[in-house]
N, C-alpha and C positions, 0 to 999 in steps of 0.2 A: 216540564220535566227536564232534569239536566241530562248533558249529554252521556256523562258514565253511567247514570242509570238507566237509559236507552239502553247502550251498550249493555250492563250486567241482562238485562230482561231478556236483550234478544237471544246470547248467550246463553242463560240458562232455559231457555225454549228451543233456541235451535242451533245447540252445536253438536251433537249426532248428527245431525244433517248436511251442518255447515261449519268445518271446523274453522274455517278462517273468521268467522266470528271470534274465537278467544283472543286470535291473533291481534284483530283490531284492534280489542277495548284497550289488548296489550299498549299497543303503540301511542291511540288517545291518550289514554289515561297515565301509564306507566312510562312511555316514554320507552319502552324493548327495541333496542337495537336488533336482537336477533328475530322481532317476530315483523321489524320490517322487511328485513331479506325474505324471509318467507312467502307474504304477501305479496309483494315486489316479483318474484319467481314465478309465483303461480299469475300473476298478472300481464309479466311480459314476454317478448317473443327472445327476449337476449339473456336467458337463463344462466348463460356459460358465462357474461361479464359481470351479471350478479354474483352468481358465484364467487366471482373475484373478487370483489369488491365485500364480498362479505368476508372473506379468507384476509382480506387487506383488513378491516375494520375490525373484525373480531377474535380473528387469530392471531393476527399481528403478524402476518406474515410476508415477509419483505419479498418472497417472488412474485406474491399474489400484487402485491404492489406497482413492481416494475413491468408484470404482464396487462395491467390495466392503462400504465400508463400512453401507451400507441395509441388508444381511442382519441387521446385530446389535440396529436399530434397527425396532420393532414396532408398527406404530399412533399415532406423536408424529410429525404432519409438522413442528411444529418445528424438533427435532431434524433431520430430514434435512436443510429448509433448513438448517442451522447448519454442518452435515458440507460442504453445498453452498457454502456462503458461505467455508469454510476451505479448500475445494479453486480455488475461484475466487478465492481471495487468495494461494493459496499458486501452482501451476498459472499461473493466466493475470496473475498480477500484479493482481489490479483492485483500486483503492484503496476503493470504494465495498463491497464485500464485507469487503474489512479494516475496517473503520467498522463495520460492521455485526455482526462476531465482537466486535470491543472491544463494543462495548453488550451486547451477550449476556453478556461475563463482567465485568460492570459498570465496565467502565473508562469512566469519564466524560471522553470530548474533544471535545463536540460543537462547539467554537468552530474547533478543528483541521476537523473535517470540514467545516462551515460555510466555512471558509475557503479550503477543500480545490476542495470538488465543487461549492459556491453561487456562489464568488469574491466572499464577503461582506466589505465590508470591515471592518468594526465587528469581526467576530468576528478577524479581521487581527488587528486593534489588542487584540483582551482576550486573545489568545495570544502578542504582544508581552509583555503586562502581567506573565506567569508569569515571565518571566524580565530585563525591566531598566524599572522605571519611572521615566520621568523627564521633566521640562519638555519639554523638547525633542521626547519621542516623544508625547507629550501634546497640544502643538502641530501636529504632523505629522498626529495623528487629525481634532483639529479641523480643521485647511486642507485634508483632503481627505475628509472625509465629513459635515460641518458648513457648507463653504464659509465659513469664518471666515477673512475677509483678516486680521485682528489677529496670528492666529496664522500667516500666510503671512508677514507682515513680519516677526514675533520669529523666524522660521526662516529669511528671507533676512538678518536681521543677524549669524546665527550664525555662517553662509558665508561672507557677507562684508559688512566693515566698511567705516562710510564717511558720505559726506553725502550721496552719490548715494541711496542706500536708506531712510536720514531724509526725504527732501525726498521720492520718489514715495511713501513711506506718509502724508507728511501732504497731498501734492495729492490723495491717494487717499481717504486715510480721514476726514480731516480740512476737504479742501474747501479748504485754506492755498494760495490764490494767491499768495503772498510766495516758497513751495514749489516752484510748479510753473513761475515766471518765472524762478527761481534754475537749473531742468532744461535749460530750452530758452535760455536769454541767451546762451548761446556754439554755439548749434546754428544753421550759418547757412543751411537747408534750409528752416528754417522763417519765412515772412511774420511777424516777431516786431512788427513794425511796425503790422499791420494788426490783431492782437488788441487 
């Protein structure tokens, strides 16, 4: 006799009595993922990691996942954090966890992170640098983390051109009253009379 019809026979004899009979032929025959967990459950003494494991496998469920995985891992709290820091980037989105797995598998982007979670601006500008270097973004670092007017003016001439933007950089940087009379002579707001 084959083994599924063992199976159906005993089943339909004695499963009022013993339901984990359907469960079986399930698993023989059918191949049921969920009537192994069952089985599984009622057979051993670690019901709460079956659980898990079943929530991992047929729920799909990613905590159920990252809660199983400590069992394989033995004495390296490292390790766990690392499983802890992939379930918290994967799981809850946290960017600082993701940073945190990249350094573990040496991926080096600390200007990205720096940039990220400090809102540093220097490291801003050295993760610009990976990908377009030039005057202009060069400028831009300096006039805002340097405080360099020189490079405030060569990035308002970029924008826009003119004699307006000549004349406030030289009453500006320059100290050129010749500049700064040429701004205000047609501004008639101002007492131009009394300076």
């Amino acid at each position: 006799m084959e083994t599924h019809e063992i199976l159906d026979r005993y089943e339909l004899l004695y499963s009022e009595t013993s339901p984990v009979l359907s469960d079986l032929r399930r698993i023989i025959i059918d191949e049921d993922l969920s009537s192994i967990f069952r089985v599984a459950i009622g057979i051993s003494e670690q019901q709460e990691l079956i659980d898990e494991f079943r929530k991992a496998v047929m729920e799909k469920n990613p905590h159920a996942i990252f809660r199983i995985f400590p069992q394989f891992i033995i004495g390296n709290d490292s390790h766990i954090q690392l499983i802890e820091d992939v379930r918290k980037a994967i799981v809850e989105e946290n960017h600082r966890s993701l940073f945190r797995v990249f350094e573990y598998a040496g991926i080096n982007i600390d200007d990205l992170r720096k940039a990220m979670t400090e809102k540093n601006h220097r490291a801003i500008f050295r993760v610009f640098d990976y990908f377009d270097s030039s005057d202009l973004l060069d400028d831009l670092r300096k006039a805002i983390t340097e405080k360099n007017q020189h490079s405030t003016f060569r990035l308002l001439q970029y924008y826009s051109s003119g004699d307006v933007i000549e004349d406030i950089r030289k009453a500006t940087l320059e100290d050129n009253l010749h500049s700064l009379f040429r701004l205000i002579k047609d501004e008639e707001s101002l007492p131009v009379e009394d300076i």
